[in-house]
Kinemage of the C-alpha trace (Angstrom):
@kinemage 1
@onewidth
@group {chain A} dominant
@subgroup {mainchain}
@vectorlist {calphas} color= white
{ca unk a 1} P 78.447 111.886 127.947
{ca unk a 2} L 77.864 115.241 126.256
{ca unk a 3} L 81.116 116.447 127.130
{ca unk a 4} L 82.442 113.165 125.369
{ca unk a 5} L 80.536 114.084 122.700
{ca unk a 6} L 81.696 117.573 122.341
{ca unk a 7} L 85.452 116.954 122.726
{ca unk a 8} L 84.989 113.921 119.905
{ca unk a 9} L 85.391 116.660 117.369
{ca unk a 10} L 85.877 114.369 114.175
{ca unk a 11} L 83.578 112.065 115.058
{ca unk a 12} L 81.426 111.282 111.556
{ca unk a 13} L 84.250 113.104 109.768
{ca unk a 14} L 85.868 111.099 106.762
{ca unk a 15} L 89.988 111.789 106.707
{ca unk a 16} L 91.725 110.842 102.972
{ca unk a 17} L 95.044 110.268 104.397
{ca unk a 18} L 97.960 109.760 102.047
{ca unk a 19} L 100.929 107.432 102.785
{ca unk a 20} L 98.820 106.474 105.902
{ca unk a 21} L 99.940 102.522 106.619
{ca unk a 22} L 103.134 103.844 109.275
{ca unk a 23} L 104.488 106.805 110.342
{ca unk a 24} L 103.145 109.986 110.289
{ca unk a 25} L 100.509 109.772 108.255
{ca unk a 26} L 99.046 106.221 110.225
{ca unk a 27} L 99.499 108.587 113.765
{ca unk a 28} L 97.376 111.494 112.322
{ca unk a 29} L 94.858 108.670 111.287
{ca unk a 30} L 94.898 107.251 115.080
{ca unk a 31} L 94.342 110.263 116.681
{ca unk a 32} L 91.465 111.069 114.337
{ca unk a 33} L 89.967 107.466 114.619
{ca unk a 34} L 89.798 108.046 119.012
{ca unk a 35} L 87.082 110.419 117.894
{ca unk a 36} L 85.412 108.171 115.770
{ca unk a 37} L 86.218 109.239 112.461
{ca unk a 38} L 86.018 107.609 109.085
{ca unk a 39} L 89.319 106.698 107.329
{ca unk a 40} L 90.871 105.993 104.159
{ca unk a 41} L 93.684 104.447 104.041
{ca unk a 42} L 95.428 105.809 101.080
{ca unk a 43} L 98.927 104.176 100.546
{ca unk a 44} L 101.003 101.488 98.325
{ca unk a 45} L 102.181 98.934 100.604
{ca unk a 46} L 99.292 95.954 100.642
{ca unk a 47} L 101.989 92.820 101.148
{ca unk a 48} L 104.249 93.051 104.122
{ca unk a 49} L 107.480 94.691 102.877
{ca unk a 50} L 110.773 93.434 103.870
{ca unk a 51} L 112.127 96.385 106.079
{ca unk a 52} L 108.996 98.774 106.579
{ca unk a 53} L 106.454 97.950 109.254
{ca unk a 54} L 102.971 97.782 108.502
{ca unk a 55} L 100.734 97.725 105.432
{ca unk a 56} L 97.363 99.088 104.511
{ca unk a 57} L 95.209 96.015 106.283
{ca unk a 58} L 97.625 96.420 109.858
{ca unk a 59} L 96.996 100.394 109.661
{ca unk a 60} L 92.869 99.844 109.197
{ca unk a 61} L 92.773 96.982 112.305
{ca unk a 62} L 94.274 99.297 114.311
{ca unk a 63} L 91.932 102.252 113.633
{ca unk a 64} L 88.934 99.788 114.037
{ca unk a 65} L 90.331 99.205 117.315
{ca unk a 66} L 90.898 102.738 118.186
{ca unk a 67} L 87.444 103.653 117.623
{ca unk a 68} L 87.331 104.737 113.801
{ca unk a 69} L 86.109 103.067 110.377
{ca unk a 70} L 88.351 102.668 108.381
{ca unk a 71} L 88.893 102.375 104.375
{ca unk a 72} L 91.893 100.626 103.093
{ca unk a 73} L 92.732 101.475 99.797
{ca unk a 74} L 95.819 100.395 97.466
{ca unk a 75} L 96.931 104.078 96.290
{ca unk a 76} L 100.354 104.724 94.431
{ca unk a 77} L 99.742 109.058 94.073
{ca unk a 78} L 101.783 108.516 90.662
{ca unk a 79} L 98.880 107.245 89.435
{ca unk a 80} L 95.541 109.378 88.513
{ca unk a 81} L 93.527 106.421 88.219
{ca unk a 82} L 93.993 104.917 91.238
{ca unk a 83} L 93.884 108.577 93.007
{ca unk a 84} L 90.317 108.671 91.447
{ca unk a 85} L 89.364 105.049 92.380
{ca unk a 86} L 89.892 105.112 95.805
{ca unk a 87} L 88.332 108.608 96.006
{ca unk a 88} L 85.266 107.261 94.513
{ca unk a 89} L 84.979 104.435 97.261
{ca unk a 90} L 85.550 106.320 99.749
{ca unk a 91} L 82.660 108.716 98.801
{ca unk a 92} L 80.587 105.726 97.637
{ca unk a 93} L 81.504 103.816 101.511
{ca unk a 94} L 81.286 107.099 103.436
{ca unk a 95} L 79.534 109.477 102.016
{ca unk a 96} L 81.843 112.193 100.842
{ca unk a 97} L 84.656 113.483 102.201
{ca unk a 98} L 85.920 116.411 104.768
{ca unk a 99} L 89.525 115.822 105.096
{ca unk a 100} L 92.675 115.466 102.959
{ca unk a 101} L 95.828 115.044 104.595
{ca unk a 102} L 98.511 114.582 101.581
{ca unk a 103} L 101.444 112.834 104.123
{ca unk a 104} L 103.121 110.823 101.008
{ca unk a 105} L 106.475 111.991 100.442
{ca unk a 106} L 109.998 110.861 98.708
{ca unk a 107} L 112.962 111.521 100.116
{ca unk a 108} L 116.462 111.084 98.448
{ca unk a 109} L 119.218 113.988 100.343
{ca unk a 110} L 121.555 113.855 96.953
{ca unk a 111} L 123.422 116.315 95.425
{ca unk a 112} L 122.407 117.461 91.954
{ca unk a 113} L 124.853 115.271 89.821
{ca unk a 114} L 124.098 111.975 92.864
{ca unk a 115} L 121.063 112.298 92.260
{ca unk a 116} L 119.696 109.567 89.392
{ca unk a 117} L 116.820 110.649 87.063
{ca unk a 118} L 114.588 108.768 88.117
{ca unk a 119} L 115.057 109.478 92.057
{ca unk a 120} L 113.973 113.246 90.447
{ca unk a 121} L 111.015 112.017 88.590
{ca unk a 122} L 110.070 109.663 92.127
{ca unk a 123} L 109.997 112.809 94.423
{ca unk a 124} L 108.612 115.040 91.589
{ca unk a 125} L 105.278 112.677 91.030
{ca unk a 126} L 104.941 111.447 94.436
{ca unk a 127} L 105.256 115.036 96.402
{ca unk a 128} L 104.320 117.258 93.546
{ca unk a 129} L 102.152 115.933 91.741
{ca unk a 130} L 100.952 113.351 93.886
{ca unk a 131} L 99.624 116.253 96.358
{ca unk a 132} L 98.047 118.182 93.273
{ca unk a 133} L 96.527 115.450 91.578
{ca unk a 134} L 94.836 114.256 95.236
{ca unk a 135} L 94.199 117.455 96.117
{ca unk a 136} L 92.095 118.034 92.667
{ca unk a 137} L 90.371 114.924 92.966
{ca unk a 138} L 89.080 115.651 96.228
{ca unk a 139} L 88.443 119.091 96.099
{ca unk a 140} L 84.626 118.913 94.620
{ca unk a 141} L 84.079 116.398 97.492
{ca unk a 142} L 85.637 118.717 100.070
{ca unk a 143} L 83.886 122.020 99.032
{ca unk a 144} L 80.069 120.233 100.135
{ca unk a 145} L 81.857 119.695 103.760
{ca unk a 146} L 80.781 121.888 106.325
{ca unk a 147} L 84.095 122.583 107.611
{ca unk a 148} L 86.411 121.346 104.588
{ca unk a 149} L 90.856 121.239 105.082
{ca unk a 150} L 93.712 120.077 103.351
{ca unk a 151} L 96.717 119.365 104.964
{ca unk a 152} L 100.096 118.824 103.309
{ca unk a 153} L 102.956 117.521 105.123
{ca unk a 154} L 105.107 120.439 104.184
{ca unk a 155} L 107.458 123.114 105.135
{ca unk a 156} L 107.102 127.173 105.162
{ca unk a 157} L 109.008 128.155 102.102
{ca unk a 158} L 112.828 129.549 103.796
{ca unk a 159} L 114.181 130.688 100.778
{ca unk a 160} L 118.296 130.362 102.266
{ca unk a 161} L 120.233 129.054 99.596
{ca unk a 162} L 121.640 126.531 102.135
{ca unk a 163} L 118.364 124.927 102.410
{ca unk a 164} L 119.022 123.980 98.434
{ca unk a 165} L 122.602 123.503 97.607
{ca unk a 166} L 123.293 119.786 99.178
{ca unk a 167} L 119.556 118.038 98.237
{ca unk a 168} L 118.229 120.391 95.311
{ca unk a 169} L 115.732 118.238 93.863
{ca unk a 170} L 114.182 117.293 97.756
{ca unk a 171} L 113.787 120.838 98.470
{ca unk a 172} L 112.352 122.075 94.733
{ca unk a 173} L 109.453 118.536 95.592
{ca unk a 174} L 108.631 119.797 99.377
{ca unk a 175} L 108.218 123.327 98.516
{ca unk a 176} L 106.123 122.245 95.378
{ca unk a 177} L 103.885 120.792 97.895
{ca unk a 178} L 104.326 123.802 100.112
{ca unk a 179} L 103.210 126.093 96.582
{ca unk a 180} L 100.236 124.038 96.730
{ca unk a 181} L 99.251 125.295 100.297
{ca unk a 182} L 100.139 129.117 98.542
{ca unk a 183} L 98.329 128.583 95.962
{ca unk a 184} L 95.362 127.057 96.568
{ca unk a 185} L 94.686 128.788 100.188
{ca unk a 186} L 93.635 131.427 97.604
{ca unk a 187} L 92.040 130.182 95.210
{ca unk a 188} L 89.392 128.010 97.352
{ca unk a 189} L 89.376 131.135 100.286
{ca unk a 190} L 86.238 130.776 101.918
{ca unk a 191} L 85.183 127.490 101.072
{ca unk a 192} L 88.104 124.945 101.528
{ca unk a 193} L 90.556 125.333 104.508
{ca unk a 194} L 94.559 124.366 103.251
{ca unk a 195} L 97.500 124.485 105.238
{ca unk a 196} L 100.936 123.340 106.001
{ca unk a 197} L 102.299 121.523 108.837
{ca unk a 198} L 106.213 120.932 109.375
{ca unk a 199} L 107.826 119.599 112.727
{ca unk a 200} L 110.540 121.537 114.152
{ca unk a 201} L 112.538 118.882 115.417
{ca unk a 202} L 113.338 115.319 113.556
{ca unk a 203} L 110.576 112.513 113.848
{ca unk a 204} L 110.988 108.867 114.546
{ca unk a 205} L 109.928 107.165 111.577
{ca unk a 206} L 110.760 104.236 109.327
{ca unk a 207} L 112.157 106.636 106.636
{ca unk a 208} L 114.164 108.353 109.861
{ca unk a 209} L 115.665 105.185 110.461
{ca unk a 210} L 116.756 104.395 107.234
{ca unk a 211} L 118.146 108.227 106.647
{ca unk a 212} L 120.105 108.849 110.270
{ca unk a 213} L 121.582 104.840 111.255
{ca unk a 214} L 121.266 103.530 114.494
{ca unk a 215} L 121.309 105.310 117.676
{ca unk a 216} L 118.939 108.548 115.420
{ca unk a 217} L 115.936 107.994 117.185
{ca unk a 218} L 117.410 109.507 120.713
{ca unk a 219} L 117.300 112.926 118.794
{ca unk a 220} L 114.379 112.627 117.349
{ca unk a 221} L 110.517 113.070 118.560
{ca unk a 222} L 107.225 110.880 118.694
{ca unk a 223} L 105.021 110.681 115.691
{ca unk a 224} L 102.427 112.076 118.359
{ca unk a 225} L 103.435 115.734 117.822
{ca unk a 226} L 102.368 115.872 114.534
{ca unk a 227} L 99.029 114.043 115.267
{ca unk a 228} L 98.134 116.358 117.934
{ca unk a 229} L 99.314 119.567 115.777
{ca unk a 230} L 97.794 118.202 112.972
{ca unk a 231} L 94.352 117.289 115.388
{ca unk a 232} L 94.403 121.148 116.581
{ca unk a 233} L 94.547 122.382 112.822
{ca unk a 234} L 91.579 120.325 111.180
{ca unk a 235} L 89.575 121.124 114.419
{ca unk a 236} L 89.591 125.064 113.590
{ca unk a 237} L 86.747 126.709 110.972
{ca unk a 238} L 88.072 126.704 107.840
{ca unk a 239} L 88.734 130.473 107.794
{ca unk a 240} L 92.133 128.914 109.267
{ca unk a 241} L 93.965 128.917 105.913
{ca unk a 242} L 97.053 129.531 104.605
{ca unk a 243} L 98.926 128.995 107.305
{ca unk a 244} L 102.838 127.088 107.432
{ca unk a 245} L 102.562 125.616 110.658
{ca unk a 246} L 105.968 124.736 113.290
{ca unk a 247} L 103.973 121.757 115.594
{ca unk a 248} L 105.645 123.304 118.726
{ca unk a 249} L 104.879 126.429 117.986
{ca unk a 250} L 101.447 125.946 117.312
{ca unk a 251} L 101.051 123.668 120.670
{ca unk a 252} L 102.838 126.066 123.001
{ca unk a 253} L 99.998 128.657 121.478
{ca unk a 254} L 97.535 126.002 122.593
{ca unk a 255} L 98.798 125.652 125.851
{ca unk a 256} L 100.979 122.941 126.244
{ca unk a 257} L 104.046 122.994 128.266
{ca unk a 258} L 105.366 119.680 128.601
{ca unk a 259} L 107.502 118.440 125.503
{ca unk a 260} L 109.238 115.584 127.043
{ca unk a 261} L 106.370 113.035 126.595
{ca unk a 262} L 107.144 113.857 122.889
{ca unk a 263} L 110.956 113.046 123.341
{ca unk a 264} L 111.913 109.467 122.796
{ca unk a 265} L 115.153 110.238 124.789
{ca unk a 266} L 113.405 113.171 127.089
{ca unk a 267} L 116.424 115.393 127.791
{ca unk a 268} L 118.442 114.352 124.751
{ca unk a 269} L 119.364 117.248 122.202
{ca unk a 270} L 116.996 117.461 119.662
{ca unk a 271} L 118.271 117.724 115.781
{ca unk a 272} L 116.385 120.376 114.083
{ca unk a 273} L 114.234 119.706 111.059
{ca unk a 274} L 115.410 120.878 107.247
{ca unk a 275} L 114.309 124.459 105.795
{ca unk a 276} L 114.001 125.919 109.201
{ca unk a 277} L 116.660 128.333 110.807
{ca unk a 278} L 117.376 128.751 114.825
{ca unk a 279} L 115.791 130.338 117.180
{ca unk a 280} L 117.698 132.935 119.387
{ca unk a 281} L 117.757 132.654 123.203
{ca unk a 282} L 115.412 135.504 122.949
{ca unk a 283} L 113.087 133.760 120.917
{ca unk a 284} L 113.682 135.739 118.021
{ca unk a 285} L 114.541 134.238 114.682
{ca unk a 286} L 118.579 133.728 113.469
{ca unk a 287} L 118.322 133.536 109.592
{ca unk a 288} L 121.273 131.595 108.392
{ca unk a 289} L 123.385 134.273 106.967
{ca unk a 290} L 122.330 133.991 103.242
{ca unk a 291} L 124.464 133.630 100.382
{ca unk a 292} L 126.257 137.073 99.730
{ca unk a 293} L 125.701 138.957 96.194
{ca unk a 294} L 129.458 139.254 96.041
{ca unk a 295} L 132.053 136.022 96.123
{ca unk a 296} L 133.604 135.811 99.720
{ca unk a 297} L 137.042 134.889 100.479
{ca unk a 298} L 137.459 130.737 101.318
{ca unk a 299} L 137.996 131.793 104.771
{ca unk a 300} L 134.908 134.399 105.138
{ca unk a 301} L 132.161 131.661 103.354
{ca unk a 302} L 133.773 128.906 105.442
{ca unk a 303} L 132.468 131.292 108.232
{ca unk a 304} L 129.364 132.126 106.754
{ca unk a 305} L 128.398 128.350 106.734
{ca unk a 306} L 129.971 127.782 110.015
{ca unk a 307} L 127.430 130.952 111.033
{ca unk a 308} L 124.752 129.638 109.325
{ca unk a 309} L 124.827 126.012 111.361
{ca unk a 310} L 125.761 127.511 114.460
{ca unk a 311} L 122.746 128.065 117.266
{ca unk a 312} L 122.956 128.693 121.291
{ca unk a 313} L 120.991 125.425 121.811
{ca unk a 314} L 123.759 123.337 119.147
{ca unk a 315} L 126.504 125.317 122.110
{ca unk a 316} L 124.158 124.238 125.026
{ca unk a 317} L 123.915 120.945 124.500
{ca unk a 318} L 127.360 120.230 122.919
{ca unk a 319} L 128.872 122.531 125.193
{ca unk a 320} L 131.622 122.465 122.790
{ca unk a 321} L 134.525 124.898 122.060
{ca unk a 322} L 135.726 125.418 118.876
{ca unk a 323} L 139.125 126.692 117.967
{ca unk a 324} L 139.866 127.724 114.518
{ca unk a 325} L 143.516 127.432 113.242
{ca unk a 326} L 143.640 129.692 109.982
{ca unk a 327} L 147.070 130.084 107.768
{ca unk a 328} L 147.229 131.359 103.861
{ca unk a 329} L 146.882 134.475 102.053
{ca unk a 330} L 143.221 135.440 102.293
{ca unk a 331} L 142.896 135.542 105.914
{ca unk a 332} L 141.258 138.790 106.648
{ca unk a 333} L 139.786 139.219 110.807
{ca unk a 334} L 135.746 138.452 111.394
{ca unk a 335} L 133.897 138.928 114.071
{ca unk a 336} L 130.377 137.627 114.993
{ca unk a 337} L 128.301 139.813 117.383
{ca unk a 338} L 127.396 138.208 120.500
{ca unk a 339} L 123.835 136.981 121.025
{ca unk a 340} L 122.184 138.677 123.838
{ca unk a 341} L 120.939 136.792 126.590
């Protein structure tokens, strides 16, 4: 029984979990409800909607059943008021709170002229703003926790300019949340714990579905990774901080080995997530080749990009051969050093 006791780390602990009715953000909520944590349910979707699964009400049966309490709240993070509302219950209901997980994200992969105004303005407020305005709102809460963290759903900052050019506005609203992390790591040092988790792989969700087509999910992983990376991180003291954290990386640290119960295909390839570049069969890090100061040649930047996508493990599990016929006046001879192995 004590050993139960000890291992249920969250137990008491009260999670403000944003976008938390499916996905991501409803598997971090899980795993923290199995300890018997407290949860609000911070998210829009109250009615059933037509093509997403679950709403607020489905999210807080299930983490009553699990073993948590749970708090559902109707939250849009575009809108202070109801940001402040819901924080207010939830420290009226609970107590106070220890935990903010901002998981709420928008997602449009346009290019700059595709992408309409106010598809900018959604992923601007809701993963912005929406993370800054929670995070502010909960932060006097948070800093009378005894061991205080904010999560955001965000990736470390990879500053490749092929990380920007085809989804501009996507990439300027995650690494606004990611600034957040940056930022106020610093400025709360000491008292409030804030980090970043990204996956390194794709993740089966609703929004995955809708993205990638049919047939997506074989390359993708479980929702679980991210529960149990995310479960490690708000576990630590809250000298943890400022940290962009890979969920692999951080589990393999932890000790675990086996990534196929992860795998919804286990032994399918794997597509890697955005903003992050290869890893080398050494284990060291590829950077895409960045953008060069001076204009290439058509033929050298159609290999730069070519280099930039390339990885042993896209070879390995392709095991494809690729034969480039080049003709015109700016051909000029390129060679790309082998990797060592």
């Amino acid at each position: 029984e004590l050993y139960a006791t000890l291992r249920q780390k969250l137990a008491g602990c009260t999670l403000f979990i944003t976008g938390a009715s499916r996905g991501i953000g409803k598997a971090i909520a899980l795993k923290a409800a199995k300890d018997g944590a407290n949860i609000v349910i911070a998210a829009k979707t109250a009615e059933p909607h037509p093509t997403l699964p679950g709403t607020i009400y489905t999210a807080a049966a299930e983490i009553e059943a699990a073993g948590g309490k749970a708090l559902p709240c109707i939250v849009n993070v575009r809108e202070e008021q109801q940001i402040i509302n819901a924080v207010e219950k939830a420290v009226k209901t609970f107590g106070g709170i220890d935990i903010l997980v901002n998981n709420a994200s928008a997602i449009s992969l346009t290019g700059t002229l595709e992408t309409e105004t106010k598809k900018v303005n959604l992923m601007m407020d809701v993963n912005v703003r929406g993370t800054y305005l929670t995070s502010k709102t909960c932060l006097p809460h948070l800093r009378k926790s005894r061991n205080p963290h904010i999560l955001n759903l965000s990736p470390p900052m990879n500053l490749n300019p092929m990380w920007f050019k085809n989804h501009c506005a996507y990439t300027i609203s995650k690494y606004g949340m990611s600034m957040c992390v940056l930022g106020m790591a610093e400025e709360f040092r000491g008292e409030v714990a804030v980090n970043a988790l990204w996956p390194k792989t794709a993740i089966h969700t609703a929004a995955m579905d809708m993205l990638g087509g049919s047939g997506i999910e074989k390359q993708c992983r479980k929702t679980d990774i991210l529960a149990d990376a995310a479960y490690c991180i708000l576990t630590k003291p809250k000298s943890f901080t400022g940290n962009f954290i890979i969920d692999e990386v951080l589990l393999r640290e932890e000790g675990v080995k086996d990534f196929d119960v992860y795998a919804i295909a286990p032994g399918h390839p794997l597509m890697p997530d955005f903003f992050l570049d290869h890893e080398g069969p050494d284990g060291a890090t590829v950077s895409t080749a960045p953008a060069p100061a001076k204009p290439l040649s058509p033929v050298a930047e159609t290999f730069r990009v070519i280099q930039g996508a390339m990885s042993e493990e896209y070879v390995r599990s392709t095991q494809g051969v690729f034969q480039f016929e080049l003709s015109g006046k700016t051909i000029a001879c390129k060679t790309f050093p082998r990797s060592r192995s």
